[in-house]
TILUM-263273 format. One record per residue (C-alpha): x, y, z negated; residue number from 1. Coordinates in Angstrom, 1 decimal, m for minus. Example, Ala and Ser with C-alpha at 12.3 -4.5 7.8 and 13.67 -1.06 7.14 Angstrom:
BEGIN
       px       py       pz   seq
     12.3     m4.5     m7.8     1
     13.7     m1.1     m7.1     2
END
This chain:
BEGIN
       px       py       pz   seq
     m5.1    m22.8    m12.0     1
     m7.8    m22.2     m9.5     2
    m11.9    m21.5    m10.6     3
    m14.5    m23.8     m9.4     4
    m15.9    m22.0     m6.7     5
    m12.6    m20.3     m5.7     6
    m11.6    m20.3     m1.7     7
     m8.3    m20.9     m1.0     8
     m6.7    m20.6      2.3     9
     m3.1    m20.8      3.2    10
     m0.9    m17.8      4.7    11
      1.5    m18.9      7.4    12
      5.2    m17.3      7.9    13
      4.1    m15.7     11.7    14
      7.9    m13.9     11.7    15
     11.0    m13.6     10.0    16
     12.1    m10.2      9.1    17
     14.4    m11.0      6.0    18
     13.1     m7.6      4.3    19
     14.4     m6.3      1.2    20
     10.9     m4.9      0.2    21
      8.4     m5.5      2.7    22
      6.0     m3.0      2.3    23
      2.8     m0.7      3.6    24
      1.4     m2.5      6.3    25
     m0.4     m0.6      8.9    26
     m3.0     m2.4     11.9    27
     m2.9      0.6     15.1    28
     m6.1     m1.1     16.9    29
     m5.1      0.8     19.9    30
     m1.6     m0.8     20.5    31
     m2.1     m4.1     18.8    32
      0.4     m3.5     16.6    33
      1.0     m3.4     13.2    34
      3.8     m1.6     11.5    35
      5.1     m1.9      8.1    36
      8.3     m0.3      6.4    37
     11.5     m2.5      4.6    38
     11.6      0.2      1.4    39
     15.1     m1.2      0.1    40
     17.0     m1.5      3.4    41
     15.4      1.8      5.3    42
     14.0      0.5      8.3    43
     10.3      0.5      9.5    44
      8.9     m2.7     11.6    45
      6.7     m2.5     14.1    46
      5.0     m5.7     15.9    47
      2.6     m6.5     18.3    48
     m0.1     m9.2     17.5    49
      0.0    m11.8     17.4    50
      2.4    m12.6     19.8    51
      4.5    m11.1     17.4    52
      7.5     m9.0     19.4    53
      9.1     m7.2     16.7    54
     11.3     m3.8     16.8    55
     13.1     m2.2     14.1    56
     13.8      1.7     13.6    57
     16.3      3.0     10.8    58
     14.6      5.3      8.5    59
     16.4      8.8      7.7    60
     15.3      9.3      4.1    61
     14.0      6.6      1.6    62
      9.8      6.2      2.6    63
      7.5      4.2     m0.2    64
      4.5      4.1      2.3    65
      2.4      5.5      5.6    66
     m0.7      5.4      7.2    67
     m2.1      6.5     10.6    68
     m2.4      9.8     11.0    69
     m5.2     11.2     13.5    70
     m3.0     12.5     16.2    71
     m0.9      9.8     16.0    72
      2.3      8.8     14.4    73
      2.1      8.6     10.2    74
      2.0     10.2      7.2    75
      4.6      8.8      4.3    76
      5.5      9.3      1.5    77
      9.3      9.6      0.6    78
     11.9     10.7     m1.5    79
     11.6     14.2      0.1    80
      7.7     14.2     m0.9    81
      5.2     13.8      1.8    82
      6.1     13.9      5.6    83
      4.7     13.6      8.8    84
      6.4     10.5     10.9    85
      6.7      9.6     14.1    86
      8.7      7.4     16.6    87
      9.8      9.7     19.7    88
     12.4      7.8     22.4    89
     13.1      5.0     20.0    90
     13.7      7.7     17.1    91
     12.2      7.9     14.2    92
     11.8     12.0     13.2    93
     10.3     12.7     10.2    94
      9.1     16.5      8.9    95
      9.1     17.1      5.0    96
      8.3     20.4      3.2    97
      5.1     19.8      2.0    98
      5.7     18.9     m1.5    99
      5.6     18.1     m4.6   100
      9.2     18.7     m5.4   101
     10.5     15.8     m7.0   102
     12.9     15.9     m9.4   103
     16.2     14.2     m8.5   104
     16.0     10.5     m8.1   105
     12.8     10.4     m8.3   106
     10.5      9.4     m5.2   107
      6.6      8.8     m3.7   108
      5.9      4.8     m4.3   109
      2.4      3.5     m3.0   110
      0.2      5.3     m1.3   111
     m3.4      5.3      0.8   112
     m5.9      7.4      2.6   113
     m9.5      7.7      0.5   114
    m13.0      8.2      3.0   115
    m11.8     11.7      3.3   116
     m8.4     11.3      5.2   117
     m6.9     12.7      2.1   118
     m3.3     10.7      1.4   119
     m2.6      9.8     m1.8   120
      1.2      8.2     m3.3   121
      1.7      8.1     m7.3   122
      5.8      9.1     m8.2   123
      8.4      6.9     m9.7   124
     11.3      7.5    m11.7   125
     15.0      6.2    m10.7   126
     14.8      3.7    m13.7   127
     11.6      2.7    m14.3   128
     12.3      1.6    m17.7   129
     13.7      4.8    m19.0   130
     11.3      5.8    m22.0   131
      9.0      9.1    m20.9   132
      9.7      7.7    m17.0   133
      6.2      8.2    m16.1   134
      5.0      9.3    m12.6   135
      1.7     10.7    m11.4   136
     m0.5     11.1     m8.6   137
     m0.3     13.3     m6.0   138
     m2.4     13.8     m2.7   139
     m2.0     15.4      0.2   140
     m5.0     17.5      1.8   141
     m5.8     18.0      5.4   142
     m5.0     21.4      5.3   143
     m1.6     20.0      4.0   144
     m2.1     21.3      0.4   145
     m0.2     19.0     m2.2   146
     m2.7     18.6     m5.4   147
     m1.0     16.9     m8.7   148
     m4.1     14.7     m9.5   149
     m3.2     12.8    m12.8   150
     m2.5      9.7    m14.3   151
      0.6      8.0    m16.0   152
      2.2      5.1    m14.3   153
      6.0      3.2    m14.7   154
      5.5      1.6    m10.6   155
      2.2      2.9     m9.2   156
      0.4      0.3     m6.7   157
     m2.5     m0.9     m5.2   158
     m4.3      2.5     m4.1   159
     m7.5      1.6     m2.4   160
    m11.4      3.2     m2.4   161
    m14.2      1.3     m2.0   162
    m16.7      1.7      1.2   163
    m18.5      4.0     m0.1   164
    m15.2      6.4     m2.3   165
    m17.0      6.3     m5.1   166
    m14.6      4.1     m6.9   167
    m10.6      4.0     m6.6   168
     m8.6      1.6     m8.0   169
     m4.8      2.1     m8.7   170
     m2.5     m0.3    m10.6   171
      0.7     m0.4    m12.2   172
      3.4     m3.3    m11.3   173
      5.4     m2.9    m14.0   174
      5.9     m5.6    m16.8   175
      4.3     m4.8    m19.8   176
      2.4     m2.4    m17.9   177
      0.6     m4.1    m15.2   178
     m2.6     m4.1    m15.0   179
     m5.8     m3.0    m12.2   180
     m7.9     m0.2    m13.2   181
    m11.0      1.6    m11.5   182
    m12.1      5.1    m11.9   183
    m15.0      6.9    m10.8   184
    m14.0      8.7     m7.5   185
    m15.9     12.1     m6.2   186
    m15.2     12.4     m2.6   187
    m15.6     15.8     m1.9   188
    m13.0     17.5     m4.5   189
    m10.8     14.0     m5.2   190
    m11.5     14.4     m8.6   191
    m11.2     10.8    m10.8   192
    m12.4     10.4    m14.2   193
    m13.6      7.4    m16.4   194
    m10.7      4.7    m16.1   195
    m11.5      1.2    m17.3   196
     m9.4     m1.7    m16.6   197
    m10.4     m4.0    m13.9   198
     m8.2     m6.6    m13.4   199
     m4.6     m8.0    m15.9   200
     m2.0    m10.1    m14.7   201
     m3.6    m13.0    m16.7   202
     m6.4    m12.9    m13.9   203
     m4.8    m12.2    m10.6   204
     m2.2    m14.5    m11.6   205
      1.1    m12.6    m11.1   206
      2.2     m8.5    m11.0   207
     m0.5     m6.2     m9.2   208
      1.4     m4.8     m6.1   209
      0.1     m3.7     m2.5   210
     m3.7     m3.6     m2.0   211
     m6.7     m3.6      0.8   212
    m10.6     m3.5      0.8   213
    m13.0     m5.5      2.6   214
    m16.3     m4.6      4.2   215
    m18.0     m6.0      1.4   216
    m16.3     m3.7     m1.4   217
    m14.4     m6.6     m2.6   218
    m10.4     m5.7     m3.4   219
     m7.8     m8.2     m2.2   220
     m4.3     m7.5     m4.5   221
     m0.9     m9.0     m4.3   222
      0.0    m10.9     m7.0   223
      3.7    m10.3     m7.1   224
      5.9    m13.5     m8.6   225
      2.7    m15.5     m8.7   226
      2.7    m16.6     m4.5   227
     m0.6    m15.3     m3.8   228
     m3.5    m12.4     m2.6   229
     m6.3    m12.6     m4.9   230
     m9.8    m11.1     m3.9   231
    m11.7     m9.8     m6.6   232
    m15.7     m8.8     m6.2   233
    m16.8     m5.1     m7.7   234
    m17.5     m7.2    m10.8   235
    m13.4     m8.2    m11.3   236
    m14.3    m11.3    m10.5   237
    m11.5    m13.8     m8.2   238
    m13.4    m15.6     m5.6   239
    m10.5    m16.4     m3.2   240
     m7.1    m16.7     m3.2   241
     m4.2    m16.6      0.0   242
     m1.2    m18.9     m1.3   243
      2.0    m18.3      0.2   244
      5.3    m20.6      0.4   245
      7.4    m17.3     m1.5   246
      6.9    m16.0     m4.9   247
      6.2    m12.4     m4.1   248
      3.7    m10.8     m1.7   249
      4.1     m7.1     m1.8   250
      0.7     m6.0      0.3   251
     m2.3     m7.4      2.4   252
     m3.9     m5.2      5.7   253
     m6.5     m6.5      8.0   254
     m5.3     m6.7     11.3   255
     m7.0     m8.3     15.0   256
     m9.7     m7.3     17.3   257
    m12.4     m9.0     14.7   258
    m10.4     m7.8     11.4   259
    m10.6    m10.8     10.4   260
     m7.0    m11.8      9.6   261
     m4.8    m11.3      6.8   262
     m1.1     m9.6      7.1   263
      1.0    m10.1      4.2   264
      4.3     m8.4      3.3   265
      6.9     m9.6      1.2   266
     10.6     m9.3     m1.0   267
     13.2    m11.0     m1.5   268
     14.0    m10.8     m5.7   269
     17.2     m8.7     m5.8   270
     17.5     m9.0     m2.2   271
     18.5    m12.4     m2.3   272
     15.6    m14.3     m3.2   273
     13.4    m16.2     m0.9   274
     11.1    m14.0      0.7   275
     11.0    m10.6      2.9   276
      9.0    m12.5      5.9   277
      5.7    m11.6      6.9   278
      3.0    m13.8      7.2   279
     m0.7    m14.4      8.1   280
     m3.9    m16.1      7.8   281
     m7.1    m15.6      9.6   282
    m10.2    m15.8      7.3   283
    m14.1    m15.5      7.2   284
    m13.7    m12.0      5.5   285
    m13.6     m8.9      7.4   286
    m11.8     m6.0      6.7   287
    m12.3     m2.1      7.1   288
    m10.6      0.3      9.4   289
     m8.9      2.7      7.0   290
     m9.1      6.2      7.4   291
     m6.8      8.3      9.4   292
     m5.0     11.5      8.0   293
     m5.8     15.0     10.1   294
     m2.6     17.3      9.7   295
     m3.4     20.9      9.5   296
     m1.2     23.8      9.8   297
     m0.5     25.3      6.3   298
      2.0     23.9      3.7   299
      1.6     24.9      0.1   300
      2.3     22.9     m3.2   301
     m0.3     23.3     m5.8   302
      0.4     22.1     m9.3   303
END
């Protein structure tokens, strides 16, 4: 049920790219593009927008999410830890090393860049529901040092900071577990403390998944089995809503010369659901250009 004084606006299906998991969607202003990954399957999507030409590259190890890095190409996270990606003569080649060493079955789910071009991805267990199967967080400086940073998730989500990175917010997709919560964020040593919950599934309306921020500091979530993108003010309050014609949305970027439009990723339930299309909406919210990650030249894990 929609609040008085709730926007609502209506996503449309812009391509169909029968994704598993649709996932990590990434605007490159510079080539129009917008490239996201298929986590299940092993492929990464790229497409131009919006007249929407699509390519598709197979994936050599299991990636949960990129972002741009500075010199181009992406930083993911994988099964392998973090790695540098890129797309050289229609090949994808991706460099690992850098850590944390994961133990077997285990991989790097969501991730983001905070203000500081540091990348951040939270592990995940191969059964989620085994008891003790926690994960944590783990960034990745530009220097390439790997930091363990904390926290205790079953399917960690939703990484975002706000304009300022003074606040992060993280969430946790799994039933009986999910929930939104914001912590006080101090940008110059990534250091998060004082965790209080922000949003439950009884307000967004579905399972917190995939995440953005918009210029005005307000956090738009997907609301996985519940067909929508919420938007939430600083307060945790919903004042708009993106419906779509599938039950679960995956993530949200901001994408177009004006930032302005909505890119949503999606799944198909057990792969053979309805679902794993992408699909936009252009809107009267802008969003932010996220931050880039700067490679350096050392690798070392710190614990």
């Amino acid at each position: 049920m929609t609040k008085a004084g709730t926007s609502v606006f209506t996503a449309e299906r812009i391509a169909r790219t029968a994704c598993t998991i649709g996932e990590t969607p990434v605007w490159e202003p510079e080539h129009d593009r917008v490239t996201w990954i298929d986590v299940a399957a092993g492929y990464l999507h790229r497409m131009t927008f919006p007249d929407a030409t699509i390519e598709r590259f197979a994936l050599p190890t299991r990636v949960g999410a990129i972002a741009l890095r500075v010199d181009g190409g992406f930083i993911a996270s994988t099964e392998r830890g973090f790695a540098t990606l890129d797309i050289i003569d229609g090949q994808v080649l991706l460099e690992a090393g850098y850590g944390p060493q994961l133990e077997a079955g285990w991989r790097m789910n969501d991730g983001a860049c905070d203000r500081q071009g540091r990348f951040w991805s939270g592990s995940i267990a191969p059964n989620t529901s085994t008891p003790g199967a926690f994960g944590t967080l783990f960034s990745i400086g530009n220097g390439g040092e790997v930091v363990q940073r904390g926290g205790s998730f079953r399917t960690q989500n939703g990484l975002a900071w706000s304009p300022d990175g003074l606040c992060m917010y993280v969430s946790d997709s799994k039933p009986g577990y999910s929930q939104v919560m914001v912590h006080d964020f101090e940008p110059s040593t990534g250091h998060f403390s004082g965790g209080r919950l922000f949003a439950d599934v009884e307000t967004l309306g579905g399972r917190p998944d995939g995440a953005a921020i918009d210029v005005d500091g307000c956090y738009w979530i997907a609301a996985s089995d519940g067909g929508q993108i919420v938007r939430l003010t600083p307060d945790g309050v919903v004042d708009a809503q993106i419906r779509i014609d599938v039950p679960n949305p995956t993530n949200i970027c901001f994408v177009g010369p004006d930032m302005r439009t909505a890119f949503i990723t999606t799944l198909r339930a057990d792969g053979v659901g309805p679902g794993g299309d992408v699909y936009a909406v252009h809107l009267p919210f802008q969003g932010m250009s996220e931050p880039r990650y700067q490679p350096g030249l050392s690798q070392q894990s710190q614990g």
